[in-house]
Structures are given as structure tokens and as C-alpha cells.
Backbone atoms as SQL, in Angstrom:
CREATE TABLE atoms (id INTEGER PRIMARY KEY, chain TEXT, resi INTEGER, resn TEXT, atom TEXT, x REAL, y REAL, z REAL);
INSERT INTO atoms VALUES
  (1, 'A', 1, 'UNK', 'N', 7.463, -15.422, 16.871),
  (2, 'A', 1, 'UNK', 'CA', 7.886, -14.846, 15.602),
  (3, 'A', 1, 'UNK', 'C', 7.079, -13.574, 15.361),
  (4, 'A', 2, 'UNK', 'N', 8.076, -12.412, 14.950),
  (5, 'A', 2, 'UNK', 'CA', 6.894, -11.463, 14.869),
  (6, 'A', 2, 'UNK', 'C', 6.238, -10.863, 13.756),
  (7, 'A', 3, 'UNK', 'N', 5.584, -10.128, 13.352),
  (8, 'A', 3, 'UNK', 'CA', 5.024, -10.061, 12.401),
  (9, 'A', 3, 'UNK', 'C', 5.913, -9.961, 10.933),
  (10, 'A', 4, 'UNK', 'N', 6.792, -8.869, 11.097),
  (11, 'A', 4, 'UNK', 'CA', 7.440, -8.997, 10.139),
  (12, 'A', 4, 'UNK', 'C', 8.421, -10.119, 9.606),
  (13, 'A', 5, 'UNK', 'N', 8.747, -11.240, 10.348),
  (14, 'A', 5, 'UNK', 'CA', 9.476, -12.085, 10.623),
  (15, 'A', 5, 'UNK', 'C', 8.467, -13.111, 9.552),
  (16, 'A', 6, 'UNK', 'N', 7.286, -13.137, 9.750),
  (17, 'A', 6, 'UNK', 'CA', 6.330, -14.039, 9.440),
  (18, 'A', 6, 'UNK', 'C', 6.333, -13.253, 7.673),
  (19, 'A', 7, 'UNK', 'N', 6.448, -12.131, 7.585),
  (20, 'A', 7, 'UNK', 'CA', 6.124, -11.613, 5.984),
  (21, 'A', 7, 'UNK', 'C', 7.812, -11.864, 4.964),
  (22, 'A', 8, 'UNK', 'N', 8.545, -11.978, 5.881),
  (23, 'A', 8, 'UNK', 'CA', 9.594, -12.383, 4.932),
  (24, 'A', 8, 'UNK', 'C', 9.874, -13.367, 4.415),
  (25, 'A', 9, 'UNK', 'N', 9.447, -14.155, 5.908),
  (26, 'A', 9, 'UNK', 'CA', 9.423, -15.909, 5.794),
  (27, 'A', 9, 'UNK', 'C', 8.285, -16.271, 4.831),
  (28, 'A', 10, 'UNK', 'N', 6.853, -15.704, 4.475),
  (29, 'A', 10, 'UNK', 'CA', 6.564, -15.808, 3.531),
  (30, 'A', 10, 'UNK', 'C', 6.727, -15.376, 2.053),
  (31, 'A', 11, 'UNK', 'N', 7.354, -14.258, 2.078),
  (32, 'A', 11, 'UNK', 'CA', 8.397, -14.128, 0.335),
  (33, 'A', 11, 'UNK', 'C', 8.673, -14.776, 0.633),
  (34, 'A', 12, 'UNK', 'N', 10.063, -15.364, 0.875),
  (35, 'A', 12, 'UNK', 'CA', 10.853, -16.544, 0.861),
  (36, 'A', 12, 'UNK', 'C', 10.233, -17.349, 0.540),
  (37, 'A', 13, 'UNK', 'N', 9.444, -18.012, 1.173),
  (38, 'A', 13, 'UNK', 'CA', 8.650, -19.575, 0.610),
  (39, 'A', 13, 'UNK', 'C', 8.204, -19.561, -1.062),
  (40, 'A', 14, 'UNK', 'N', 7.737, -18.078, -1.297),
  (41, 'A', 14, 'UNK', 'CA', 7.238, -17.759, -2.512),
  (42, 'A', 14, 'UNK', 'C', 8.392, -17.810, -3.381),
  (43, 'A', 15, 'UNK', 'N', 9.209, -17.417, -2.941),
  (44, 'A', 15, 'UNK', 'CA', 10.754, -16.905, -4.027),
  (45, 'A', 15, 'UNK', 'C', 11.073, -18.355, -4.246),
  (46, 'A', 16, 'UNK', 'N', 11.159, -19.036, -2.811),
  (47, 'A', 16, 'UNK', 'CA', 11.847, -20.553, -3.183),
  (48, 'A', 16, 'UNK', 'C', 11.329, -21.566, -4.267),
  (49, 'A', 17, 'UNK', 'N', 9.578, -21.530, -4.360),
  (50, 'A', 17, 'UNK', 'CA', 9.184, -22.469, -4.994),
  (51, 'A', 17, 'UNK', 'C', 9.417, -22.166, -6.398),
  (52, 'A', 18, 'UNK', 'N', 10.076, -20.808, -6.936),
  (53, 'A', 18, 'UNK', 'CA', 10.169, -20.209, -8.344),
  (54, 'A', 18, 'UNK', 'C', 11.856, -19.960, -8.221),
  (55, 'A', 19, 'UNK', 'N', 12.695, -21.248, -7.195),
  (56, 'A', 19, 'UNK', 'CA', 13.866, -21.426, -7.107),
  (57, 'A', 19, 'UNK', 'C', 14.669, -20.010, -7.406),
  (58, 'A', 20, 'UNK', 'N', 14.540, -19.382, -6.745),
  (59, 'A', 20, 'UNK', 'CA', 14.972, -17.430, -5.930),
  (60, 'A', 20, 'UNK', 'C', 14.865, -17.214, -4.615),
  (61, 'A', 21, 'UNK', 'N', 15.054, -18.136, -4.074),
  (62, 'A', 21, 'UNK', 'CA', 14.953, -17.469, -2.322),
  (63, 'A', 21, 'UNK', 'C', 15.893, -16.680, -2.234),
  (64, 'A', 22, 'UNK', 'N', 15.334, -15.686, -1.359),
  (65, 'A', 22, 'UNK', 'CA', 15.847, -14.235, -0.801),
  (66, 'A', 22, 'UNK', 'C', 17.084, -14.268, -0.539),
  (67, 'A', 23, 'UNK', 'N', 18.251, -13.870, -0.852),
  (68, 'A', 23, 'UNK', 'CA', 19.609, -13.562, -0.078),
  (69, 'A', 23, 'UNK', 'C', 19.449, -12.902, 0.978),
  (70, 'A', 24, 'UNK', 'N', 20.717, -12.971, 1.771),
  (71, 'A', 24, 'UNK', 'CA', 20.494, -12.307, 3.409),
  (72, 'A', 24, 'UNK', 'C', 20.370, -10.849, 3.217),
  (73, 'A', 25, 'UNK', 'N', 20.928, -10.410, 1.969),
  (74, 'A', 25, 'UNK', 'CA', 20.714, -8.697, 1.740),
  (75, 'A', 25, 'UNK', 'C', 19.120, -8.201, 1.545),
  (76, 'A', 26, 'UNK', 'N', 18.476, -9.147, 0.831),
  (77, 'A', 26, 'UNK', 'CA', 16.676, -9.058, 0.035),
  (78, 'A', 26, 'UNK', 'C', 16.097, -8.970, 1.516),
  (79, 'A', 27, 'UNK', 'N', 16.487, -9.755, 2.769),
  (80, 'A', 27, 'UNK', 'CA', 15.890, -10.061, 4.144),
  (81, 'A', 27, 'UNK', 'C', 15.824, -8.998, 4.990),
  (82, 'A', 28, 'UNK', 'N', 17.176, -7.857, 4.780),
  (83, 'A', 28, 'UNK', 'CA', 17.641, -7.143, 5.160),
  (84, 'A', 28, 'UNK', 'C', 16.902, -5.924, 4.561),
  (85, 'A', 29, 'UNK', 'N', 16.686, -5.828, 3.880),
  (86, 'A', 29, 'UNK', 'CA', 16.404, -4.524, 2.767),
  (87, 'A', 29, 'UNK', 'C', 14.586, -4.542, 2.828),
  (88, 'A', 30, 'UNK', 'N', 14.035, -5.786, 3.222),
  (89, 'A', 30, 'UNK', 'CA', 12.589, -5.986, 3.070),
  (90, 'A', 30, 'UNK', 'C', 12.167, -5.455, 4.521),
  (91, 'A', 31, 'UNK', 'N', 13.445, -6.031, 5.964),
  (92, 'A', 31, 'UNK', 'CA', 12.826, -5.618, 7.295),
  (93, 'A', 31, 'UNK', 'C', 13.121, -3.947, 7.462),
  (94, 'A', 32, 'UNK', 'N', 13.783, -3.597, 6.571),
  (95, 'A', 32, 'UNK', 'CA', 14.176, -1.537, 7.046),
  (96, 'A', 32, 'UNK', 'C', 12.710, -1.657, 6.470),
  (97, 'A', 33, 'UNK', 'N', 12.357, -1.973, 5.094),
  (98, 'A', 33, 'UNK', 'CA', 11.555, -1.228, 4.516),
  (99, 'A', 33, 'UNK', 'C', 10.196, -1.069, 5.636),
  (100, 'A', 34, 'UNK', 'N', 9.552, -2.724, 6.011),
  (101, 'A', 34, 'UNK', 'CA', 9.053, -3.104, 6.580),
  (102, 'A', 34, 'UNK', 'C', 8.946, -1.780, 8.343),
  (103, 'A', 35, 'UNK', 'N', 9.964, -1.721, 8.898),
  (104, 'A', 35, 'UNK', 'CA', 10.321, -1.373, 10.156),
  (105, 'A', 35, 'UNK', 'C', 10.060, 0.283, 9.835),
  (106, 'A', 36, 'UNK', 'N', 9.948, 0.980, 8.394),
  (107, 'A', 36, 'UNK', 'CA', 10.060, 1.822, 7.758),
  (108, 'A', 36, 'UNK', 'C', 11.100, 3.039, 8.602),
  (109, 'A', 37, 'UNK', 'N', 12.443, 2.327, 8.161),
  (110, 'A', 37, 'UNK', 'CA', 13.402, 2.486, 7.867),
  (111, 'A', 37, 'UNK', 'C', 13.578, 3.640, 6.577),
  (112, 'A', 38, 'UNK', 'N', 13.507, 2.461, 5.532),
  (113, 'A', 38, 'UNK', 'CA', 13.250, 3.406, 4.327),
  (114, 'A', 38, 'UNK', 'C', 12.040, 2.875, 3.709),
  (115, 'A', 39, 'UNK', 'N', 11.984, 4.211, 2.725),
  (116, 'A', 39, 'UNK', 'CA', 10.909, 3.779, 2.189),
  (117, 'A', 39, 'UNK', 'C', 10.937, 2.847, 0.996),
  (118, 'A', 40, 'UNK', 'N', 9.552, 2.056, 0.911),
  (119, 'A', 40, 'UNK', 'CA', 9.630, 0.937, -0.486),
  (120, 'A', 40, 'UNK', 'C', 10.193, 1.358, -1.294),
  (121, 'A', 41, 'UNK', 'N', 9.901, 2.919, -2.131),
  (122, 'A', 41, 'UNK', 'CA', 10.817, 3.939, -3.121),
  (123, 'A', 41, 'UNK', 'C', 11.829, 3.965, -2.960),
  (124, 'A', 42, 'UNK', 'N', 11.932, 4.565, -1.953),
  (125, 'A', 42, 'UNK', 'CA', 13.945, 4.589, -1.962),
  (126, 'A', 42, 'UNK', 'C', 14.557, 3.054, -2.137),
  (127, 'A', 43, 'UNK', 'N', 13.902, 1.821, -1.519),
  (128, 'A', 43, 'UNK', 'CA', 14.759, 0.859, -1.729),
  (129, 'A', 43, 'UNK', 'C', 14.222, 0.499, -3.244),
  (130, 'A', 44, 'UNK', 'N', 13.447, 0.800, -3.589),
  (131, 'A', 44, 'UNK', 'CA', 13.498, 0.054, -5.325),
  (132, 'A', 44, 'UNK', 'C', 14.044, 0.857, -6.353),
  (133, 'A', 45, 'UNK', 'N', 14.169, 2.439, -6.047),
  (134, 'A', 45, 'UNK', 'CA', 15.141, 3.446, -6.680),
  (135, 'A', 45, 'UNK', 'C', 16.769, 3.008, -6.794),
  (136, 'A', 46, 'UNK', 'N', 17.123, 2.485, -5.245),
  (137, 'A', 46, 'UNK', 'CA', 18.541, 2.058, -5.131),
  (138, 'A', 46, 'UNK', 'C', 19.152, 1.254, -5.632),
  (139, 'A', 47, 'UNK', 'N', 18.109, -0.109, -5.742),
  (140, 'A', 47, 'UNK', 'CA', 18.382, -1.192, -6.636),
  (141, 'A', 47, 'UNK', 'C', 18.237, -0.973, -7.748),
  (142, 'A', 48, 'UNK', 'N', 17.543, -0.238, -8.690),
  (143, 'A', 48, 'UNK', 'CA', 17.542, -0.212, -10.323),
  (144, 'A', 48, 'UNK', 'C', 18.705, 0.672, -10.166),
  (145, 'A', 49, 'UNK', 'N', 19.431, 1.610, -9.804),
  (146, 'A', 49, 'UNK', 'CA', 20.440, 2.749, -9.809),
  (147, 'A', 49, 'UNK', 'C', 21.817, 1.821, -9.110),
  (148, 'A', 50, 'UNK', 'N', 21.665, 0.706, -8.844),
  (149, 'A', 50, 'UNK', 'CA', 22.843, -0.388, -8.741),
  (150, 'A', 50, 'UNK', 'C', 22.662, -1.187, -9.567),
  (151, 'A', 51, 'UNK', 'N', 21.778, -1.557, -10.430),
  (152, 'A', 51, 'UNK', 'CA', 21.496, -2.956, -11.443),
  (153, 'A', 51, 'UNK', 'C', 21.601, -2.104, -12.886),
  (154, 'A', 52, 'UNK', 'N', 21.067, -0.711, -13.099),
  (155, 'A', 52, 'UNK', 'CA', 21.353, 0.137, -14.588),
  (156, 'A', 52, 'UNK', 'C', 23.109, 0.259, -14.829),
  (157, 'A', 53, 'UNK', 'N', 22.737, 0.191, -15.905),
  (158, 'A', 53, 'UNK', 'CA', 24.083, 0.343, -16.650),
  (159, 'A', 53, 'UNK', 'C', 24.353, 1.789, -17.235),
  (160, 'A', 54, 'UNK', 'N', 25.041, 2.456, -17.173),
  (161, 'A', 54, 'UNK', 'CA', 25.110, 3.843, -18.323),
  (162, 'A', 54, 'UNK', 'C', 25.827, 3.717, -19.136),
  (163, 'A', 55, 'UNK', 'N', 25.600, 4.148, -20.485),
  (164, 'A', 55, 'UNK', 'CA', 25.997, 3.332, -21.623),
  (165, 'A', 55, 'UNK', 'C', 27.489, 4.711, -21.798),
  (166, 'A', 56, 'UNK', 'N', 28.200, 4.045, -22.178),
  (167, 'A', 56, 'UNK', 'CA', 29.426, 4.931, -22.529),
  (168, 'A', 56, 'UNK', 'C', 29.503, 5.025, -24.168),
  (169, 'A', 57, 'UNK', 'N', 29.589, 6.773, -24.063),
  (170, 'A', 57, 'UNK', 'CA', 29.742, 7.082, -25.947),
  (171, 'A', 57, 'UNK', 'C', 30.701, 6.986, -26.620);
């Protein structure tokens, strides 16, 4: 198992016991970051800019 394999599998354990384990996308999005793919920023920019709402006037 390799290193990064071992840091997801530990979120996960963490997420699970606070009943949130990782979806296959969170696994996915943690090994780019990890593999630095992208960066931690860009993936936590992407997700609040998919989870915000813009309010209509």
C-alpha cells in the first residue's frame, strides 16, 4: 500500500467514525491533490464555487 493510499485510508477511518466516509469523488480529489495534481487551493476553491449559491435579485 503506498503512501498515499495509507493517508486516505486514514481520513476515511476518521470520516467514518463521525459517520461521513469519503465518497469515491473525496478519494479522488484527495489523491490529485496528494500526487499534486492540483493544488489543496484549487481543490477547496472548486468545491465552495460548486456548493455557493448566488442569490438572484
Amino acid at each position: 500500500m503506498s503512501k498515499n493510499d495509507r493517508i486516505i485510508n486514514n481520513i476515511n477511518a476518521t470520516m467514518s467514525m463521525e459517520d461521513m466516509p469519503l465518497l469515491k469523488e473525496d478519494k479522488e480529489r484527495l489523491r490529485e491533490c496528494l500526487e499534486g495534481k492540483v493544488s489543496y487551493e484549487d481543490a477547496i476553491n472548486k468545491l465552495i464555487k460548486q456548493y455557493t449559491h448566488k442569490q438572484v435579485n
